[in-house]
C-alpha positions as CSV (number, residue, x, y, z in Angstrom):
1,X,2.0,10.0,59.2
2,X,5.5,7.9,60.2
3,X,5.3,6.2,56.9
4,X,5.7,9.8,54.6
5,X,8.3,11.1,56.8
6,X,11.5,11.3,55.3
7,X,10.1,11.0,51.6
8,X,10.1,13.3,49.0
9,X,6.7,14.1,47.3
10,X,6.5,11.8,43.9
11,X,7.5,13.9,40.9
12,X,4.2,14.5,38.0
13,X,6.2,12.7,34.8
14,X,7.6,15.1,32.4
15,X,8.3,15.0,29.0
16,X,10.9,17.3,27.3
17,X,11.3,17.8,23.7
18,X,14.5,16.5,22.3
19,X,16.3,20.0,22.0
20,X,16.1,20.6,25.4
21,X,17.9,17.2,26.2
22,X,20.5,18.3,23.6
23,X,21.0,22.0,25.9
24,X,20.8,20.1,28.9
25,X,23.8,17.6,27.7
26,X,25.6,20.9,26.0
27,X,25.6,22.5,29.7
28,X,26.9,19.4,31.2
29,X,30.2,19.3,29.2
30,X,30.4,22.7,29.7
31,X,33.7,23.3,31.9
32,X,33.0,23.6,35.8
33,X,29.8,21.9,35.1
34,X,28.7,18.7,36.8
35,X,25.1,16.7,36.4
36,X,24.3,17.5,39.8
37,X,24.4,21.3,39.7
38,X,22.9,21.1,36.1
39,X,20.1,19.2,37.2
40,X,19.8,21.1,40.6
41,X,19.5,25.0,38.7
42,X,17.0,23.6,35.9
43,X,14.5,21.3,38.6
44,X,15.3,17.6,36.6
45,X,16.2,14.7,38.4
46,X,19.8,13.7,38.3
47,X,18.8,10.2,37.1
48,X,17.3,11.9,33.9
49,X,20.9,14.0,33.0
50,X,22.7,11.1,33.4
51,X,21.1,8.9,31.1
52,X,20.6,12.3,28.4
53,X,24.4,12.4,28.9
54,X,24.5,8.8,28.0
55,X,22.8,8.8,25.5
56,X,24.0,11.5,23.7
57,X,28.0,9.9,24.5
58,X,26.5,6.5,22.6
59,X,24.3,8.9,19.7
60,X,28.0,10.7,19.1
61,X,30.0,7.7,19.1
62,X,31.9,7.8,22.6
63,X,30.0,5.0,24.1
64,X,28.5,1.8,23.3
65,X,25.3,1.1,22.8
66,X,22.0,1.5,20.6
67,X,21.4,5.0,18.8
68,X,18.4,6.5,19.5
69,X,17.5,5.7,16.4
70,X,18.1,2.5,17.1
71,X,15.9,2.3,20.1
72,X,13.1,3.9,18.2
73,X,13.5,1.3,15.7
74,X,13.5,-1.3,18.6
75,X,10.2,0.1,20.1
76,X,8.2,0.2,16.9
77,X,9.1,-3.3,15.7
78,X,8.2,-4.4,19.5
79,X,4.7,-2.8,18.8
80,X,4.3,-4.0,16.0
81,X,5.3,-7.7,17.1
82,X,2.4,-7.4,19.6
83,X,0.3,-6.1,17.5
84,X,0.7,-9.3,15.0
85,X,0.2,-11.8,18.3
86,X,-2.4,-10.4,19.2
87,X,-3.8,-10.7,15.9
88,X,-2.8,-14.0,15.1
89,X,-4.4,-15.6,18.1
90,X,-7.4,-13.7,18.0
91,X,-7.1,-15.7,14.7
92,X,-6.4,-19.3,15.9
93,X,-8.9,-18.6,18.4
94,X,-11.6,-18.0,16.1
95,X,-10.6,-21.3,14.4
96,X,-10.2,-22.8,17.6
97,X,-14.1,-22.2,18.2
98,X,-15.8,-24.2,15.4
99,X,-19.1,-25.0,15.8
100,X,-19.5,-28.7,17.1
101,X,-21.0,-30.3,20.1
102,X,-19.4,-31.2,23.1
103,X,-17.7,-34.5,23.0
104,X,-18.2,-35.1,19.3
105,X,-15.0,-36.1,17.6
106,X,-12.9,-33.4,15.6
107,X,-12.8,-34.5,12.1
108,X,-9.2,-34.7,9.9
109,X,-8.7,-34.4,6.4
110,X,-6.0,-37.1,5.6
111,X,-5.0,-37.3,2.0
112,X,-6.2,-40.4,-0.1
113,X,-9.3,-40.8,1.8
114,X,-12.6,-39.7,0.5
């Protein structure tokens, strides 16, 4: 019981469609707006309006950093990079496992012999 004191019951994750980002970020520039209060009156964390906001500040030009786009971009050829490592040694493994007894010598093709 004296370790949940004091703690706030974890959140269920939440996904929210890019529109609704775009309304959230449109409230927060609003004038007399702040994250906090945004966040507080619609139930999101303020973590998640900040990095909407920041986001949105790079996606618009304001701010450094990679585009959505970008990122998307990023995260694809990242899946797709593991998906060709993972292919390629499931490959090299498969040579990897010839068929030869244990201790018997591997044999190598050299060029001018045979």
């Amino acid at each position: 019981m004296m370790e949940t004191m004091g703690r706030k019951k974890a959140r269920r994750r939440r996904s929210f469609t890019n529109e609704f980002k775009a309304e959230v970020v449109a409230l927060v520039h609003q004038p007399g707006s702040s994250v906090a209060s945004v966040a507080r009156d619609l139930d999101l964390t303020e973590t998640a309006v900040r990095v909407w906001v920041r986001q949105a500040d790079v996606d618009d030009g304001h701010r450094e950093g990679l585009t959505t786009s970008e990122r998307e971009e990023l995260a694809r050829l990242r899946k797709e990079n593991r998906r060709l490592t993972r292919m390629s040694r499931s490959s090299s493994e498969r040579r990897l496992s010839s068929p030869r007894r244990p201790g018997e010598p591997v044999r190598v093709h050299r060029s001018g012999e045979g």
